[in-house]
C-alpha positions in Angstrom: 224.0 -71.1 62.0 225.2 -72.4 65.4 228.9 -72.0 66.7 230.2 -74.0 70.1 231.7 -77.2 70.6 231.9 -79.8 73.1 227.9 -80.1 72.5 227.0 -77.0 73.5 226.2 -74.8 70.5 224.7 -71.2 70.3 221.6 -70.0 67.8 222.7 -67.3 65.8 219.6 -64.4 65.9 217.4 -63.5 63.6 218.4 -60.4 62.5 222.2 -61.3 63.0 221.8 -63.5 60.8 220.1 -61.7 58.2 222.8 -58.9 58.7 225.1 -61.6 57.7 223.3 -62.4 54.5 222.8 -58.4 53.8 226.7 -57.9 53.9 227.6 -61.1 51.6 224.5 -60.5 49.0 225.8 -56.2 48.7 229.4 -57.8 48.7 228.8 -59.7 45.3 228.6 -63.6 45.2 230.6 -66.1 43.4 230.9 -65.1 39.3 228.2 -62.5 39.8 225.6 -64.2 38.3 223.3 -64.4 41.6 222.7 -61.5 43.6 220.4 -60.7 46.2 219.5 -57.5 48.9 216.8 -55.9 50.7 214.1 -54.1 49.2 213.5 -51.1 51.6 216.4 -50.0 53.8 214.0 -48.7 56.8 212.0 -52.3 57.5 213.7 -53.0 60.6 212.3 -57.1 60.8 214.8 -57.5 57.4 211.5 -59.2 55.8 211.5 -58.5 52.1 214.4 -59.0 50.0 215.2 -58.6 45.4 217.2 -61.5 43.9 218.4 -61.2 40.5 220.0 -64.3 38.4 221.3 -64.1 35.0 220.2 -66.8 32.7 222.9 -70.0 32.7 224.6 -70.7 29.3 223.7 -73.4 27.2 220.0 -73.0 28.2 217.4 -71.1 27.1 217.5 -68.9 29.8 221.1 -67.7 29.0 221.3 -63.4 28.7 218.2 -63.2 30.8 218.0 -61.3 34.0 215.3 -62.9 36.1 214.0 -60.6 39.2 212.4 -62.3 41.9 211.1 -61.4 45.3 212.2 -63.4 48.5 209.9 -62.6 51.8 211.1 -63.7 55.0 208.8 -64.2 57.8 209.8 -63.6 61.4 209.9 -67.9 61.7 213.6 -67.2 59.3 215.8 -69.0 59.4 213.9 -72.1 61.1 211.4 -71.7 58.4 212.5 -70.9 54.5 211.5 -67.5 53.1 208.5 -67.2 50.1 209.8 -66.9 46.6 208.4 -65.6 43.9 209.5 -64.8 40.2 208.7 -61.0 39.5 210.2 -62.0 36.0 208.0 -64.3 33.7 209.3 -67.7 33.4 208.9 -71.4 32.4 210.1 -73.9 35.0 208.8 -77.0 36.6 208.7 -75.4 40.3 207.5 -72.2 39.3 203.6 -71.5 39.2 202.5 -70.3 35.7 200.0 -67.9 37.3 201.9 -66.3 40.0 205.6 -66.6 40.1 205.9 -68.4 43.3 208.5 -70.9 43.7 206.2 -74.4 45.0 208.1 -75.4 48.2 206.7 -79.0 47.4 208.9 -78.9 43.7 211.7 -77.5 44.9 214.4 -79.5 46.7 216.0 -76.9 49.4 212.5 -75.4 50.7 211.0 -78.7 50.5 213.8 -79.9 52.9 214.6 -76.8 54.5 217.2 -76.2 56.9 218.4 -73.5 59.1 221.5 -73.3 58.0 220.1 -72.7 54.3 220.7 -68.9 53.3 218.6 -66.9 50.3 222.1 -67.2 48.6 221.4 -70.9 48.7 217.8 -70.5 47.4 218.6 -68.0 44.4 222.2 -70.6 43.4 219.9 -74.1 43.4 217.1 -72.0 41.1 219.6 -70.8 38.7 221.0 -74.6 38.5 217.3 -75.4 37.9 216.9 -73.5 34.9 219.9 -75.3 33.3 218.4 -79.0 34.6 217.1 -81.5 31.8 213.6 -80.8 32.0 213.6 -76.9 32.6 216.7 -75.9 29.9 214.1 -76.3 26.5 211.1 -75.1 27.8 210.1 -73.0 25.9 209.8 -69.3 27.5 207.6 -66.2 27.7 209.1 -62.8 25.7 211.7 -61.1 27.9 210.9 -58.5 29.6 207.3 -60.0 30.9 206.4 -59.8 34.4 204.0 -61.7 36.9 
Protein backbone atom coordinates (compact mmCIF):
# COMPACT_ATOMS: atom_id res chain seq x y z
CA UNK A 1 0.00 0.00 0.00
CA UNK A 2 1.40 3.38 -0.78
CA UNK A 3 -0.39 6.80 0.31
CA UNK A 4 0.93 10.39 -1.11
CA UNK A 5 0.07 12.33 -4.02
CA UNK A 6 1.64 14.70 -6.28
CA UNK A 7 4.11 11.67 -7.20
CA UNK A 8 5.54 11.24 -4.12
CA UNK A 9 4.14 8.18 -2.37
CA UNK A 10 5.16 6.40 0.91
CA UNK A 11 5.70 2.32 1.43
CA UNK A 12 3.60 1.12 4.03
CA UNK A 13 5.96 -1.32 6.51
CA UNK A 14 6.04 -4.56 6.84
CA UNK A 15 4.58 -5.26 9.88
CA UNK A 16 2.09 -2.23 9.51
CA UNK A 17 0.93 -3.75 7.04
CA UNK A 18 0.46 -7.04 8.31
CA UNK A 19 -1.19 -5.31 11.47
CA UNK A 20 -3.60 -4.07 9.00
CA UNK A 21 -4.41 -7.45 7.65
CA UNK A 22 -4.52 -8.92 11.38
CA UNK A 23 -7.29 -6.39 12.40
CA UNK A 24 -9.60 -6.91 9.08
CA UNK A 25 -9.07 -10.96 9.03
CA UNK A 26 -10.16 -11.06 13.32
CA UNK A 27 -12.88 -8.38 12.27
CA UNK A 28 -14.69 -10.94 9.91
CA UNK A 29 -14.64 -10.45 6.02
CA UNK A 30 -17.46 -9.95 3.57
CA UNK A 31 -20.47 -12.92 4.14
CA UNK A 32 -18.03 -14.78 6.40
CA UNK A 33 -17.22 -17.33 4.22
CA UNK A 34 -13.26 -16.51 4.09
CA UNK A 35 -11.39 -15.88 7.18
CA UNK A 36 -7.98 -15.67 7.99
CA UNK A 37 -5.48 -14.88 11.33
CA UNK A 38 -2.23 -15.67 12.72
CA UNK A 39 -1.20 -18.92 14.04
CA UNK A 40 0.89 -18.05 17.21
CA UNK A 41 0.30 -14.71 18.84
CA UNK A 42 4.12 -14.36 20.17
CA UNK A 43 5.97 -14.55 16.53
CA UNK A 44 6.84 -11.04 16.35
CA UNK A 45 7.95 -11.14 12.20
CA UNK A 46 3.80 -11.92 11.73
CA UNK A 47 5.10 -14.90 9.45
CA UNK A 48 2.66 -17.75 9.67
CA UNK A 49 -0.99 -17.28 9.32
CA UNK A 50 -4.66 -20.14 9.28
CA UNK A 51 -7.21 -19.35 6.49
CA UNK A 52 -10.40 -21.07 6.59
CA UNK A 53 -13.03 -21.04 3.48
CA UNK A 54 -16.24 -22.61 3.40
CA UNK A 55 -17.08 -24.50 0.36
CA UNK A 56 -19.11 -22.20 -2.44
CA UNK A 57 -22.64 -23.38 -3.37
CA UNK A 58 -23.42 -25.07 -6.37
CA UNK A 59 -20.06 -26.86 -6.27
CA UNK A 60 -18.92 -29.75 -4.86
CA UNK A 61 -17.07 -28.07 -2.37
CA UNK A 62 -20.31 -26.51 -0.87
CA UNK A 63 -20.62 -27.28 3.31
CA UNK A 64 -16.90 -27.89 3.45
CA UNK A 65 -14.56 -26.03 5.62
CA UNK A 66 -11.09 -26.01 3.96
CA UNK A 67 -8.02 -25.00 6.47
CA UNK A 68 -5.07 -23.91 4.82
CA UNK A 69 -1.78 -22.47 5.98
CA UNK A 70 -0.40 -19.05 4.53
CA UNK A 71 3.53 -18.39 5.43
CA UNK A 72 4.81 -14.98 4.86
CA UNK A 73 8.40 -14.50 4.35
CA UNK A 74 10.08 -11.28 5.49
CA UNK A 75 10.18 -10.23 1.33
CA UNK A 76 5.90 -9.64 2.21
CA UNK A 77 4.22 -7.77 0.71
CA UNK A 78 6.81 -7.27 -2.36
CA UNK A 79 6.77 -10.97 -2.60
CA UNK A 80 3.34 -13.16 -2.08
CA UNK A 81 3.14 -15.47 0.98
CA UNK A 82 3.32 -19.77 0.47
CA UNK A 83 -0.01 -21.39 0.52
CA UNK A 84 -0.78 -24.54 1.34
CA UNK A 85 -4.12 -26.61 1.80
CA UNK A 86 -4.00 -28.30 5.35
CA UNK A 87 -7.50 -29.68 4.17
CA UNK A 88 -7.41 -32.46 1.40
CA UNK A 89 -8.63 -31.14 -1.79
CA UNK A 90 -9.04 -31.55 -5.63
CA UNK A 91 -8.21 -28.40 -7.66
CA UNK A 92 -6.18 -27.63 -10.74
CA UNK A 93 -3.62 -25.24 -8.70
CA UNK A 94 -3.33 -27.36 -5.87
CA UNK A 95 -0.56 -30.20 -5.64
CA UNK A 96 -2.16 -33.59 -5.03
CA UNK A 97 0.84 -34.57 -2.77
CA UNK A 98 1.27 -31.58 -0.63
CA UNK A 99 -1.34 -28.95 -0.41
CA UNK A 100 0.60 -26.17 -1.77
CA UNK A 101 -1.10 -23.70 -3.86
CA UNK A 102 1.45 -23.77 -7.44
CA UNK A 103 2.24 -19.93 -7.87
CA UNK A 104 2.63 -20.84 -11.64
CA UNK A 105 -1.47 -22.04 -11.72
CA UNK A 106 -2.66 -19.53 -9.89
CA UNK A 107 -3.49 -16.08 -11.28
CA UNK A 108 -2.73 -13.52 -8.16
CA UNK A 109 0.69 -15.14 -7.00
CA UNK A 110 1.56 -15.77 -10.46
CA UNK A 111 1.15 -12.00 -11.00
CA UNK A 112 1.76 -10.80 -7.65
CA UNK A 113 1.45 -7.38 -6.50
CA UNK A 114 2.11 -5.51 -3.45
CA UNK A 115 -0.90 -4.24 -2.98
CA UNK A 116 -2.38 -7.96 -2.99
CA UNK A 117 -3.50 -8.97 0.73
CA UNK A 118 -3.91 -12.89 2.05
CA UNK A 119 -7.66 -11.75 1.99
CA UNK A 120 -7.13 -11.48 -1.68
CA UNK A 121 -5.39 -14.89 -1.88
CA UNK A 122 -8.00 -16.96 0.35
CA UNK A 123 -11.29 -14.83 -1.89
CA UNK A 124 -9.73 -15.75 -5.65
CA UNK A 125 -9.14 -19.64 -4.24
CA UNK A 126 -12.63 -19.96 -3.03
CA UNK A 127 -13.81 -18.52 -6.56
CA UNK A 128 -11.50 -21.23 -7.93
CA UNK A 129 -13.23 -24.00 -6.38
CA UNK A 130 -16.57 -22.86 -8.00
CA UNK A 131 -14.67 -22.27 -11.64
CA UNK A 132 -15.65 -24.76 -14.68
CA UNK A 133 -12.93 -27.06 -14.40
CA UNK A 134 -12.43 -27.29 -10.50
CA UNK A 135 -16.53 -27.33 -9.40
CA UNK A 136 -16.97 -31.44 -10.55
CA UNK A 137 -13.87 -32.75 -9.60
CA UNK A 138 -14.36 -35.17 -7.86
CA UNK A 139 -13.03 -34.78 -4.01
CA UNK A 140 -11.26 -36.66 -1.28
CA UNK A 141 -13.69 -37.75 2.10
CA UNK A 142 -14.02 -34.64 4.36
CA UNK A 143 -12.27 -34.43 6.94
CA UNK A 144 -8.80 -35.65 5.23
CA UNK A 145 -5.72 -33.80 5.65
CA UNK A 146 -2.24 -33.24 3.81
Amino acid sequence: MTLGSGGSSVVVPRNFRLLEELERGEKGIGDGTVSYGMDDGDDIYMRSWTGTIIGPHNSVHEGRIYQLKLFCDKDYPEKPPSVRFHSRINMTCVSHETGVVEPKKFGILANWQREYTMEDILTQLKKEMAAPHNRKLVQPPEGTYF
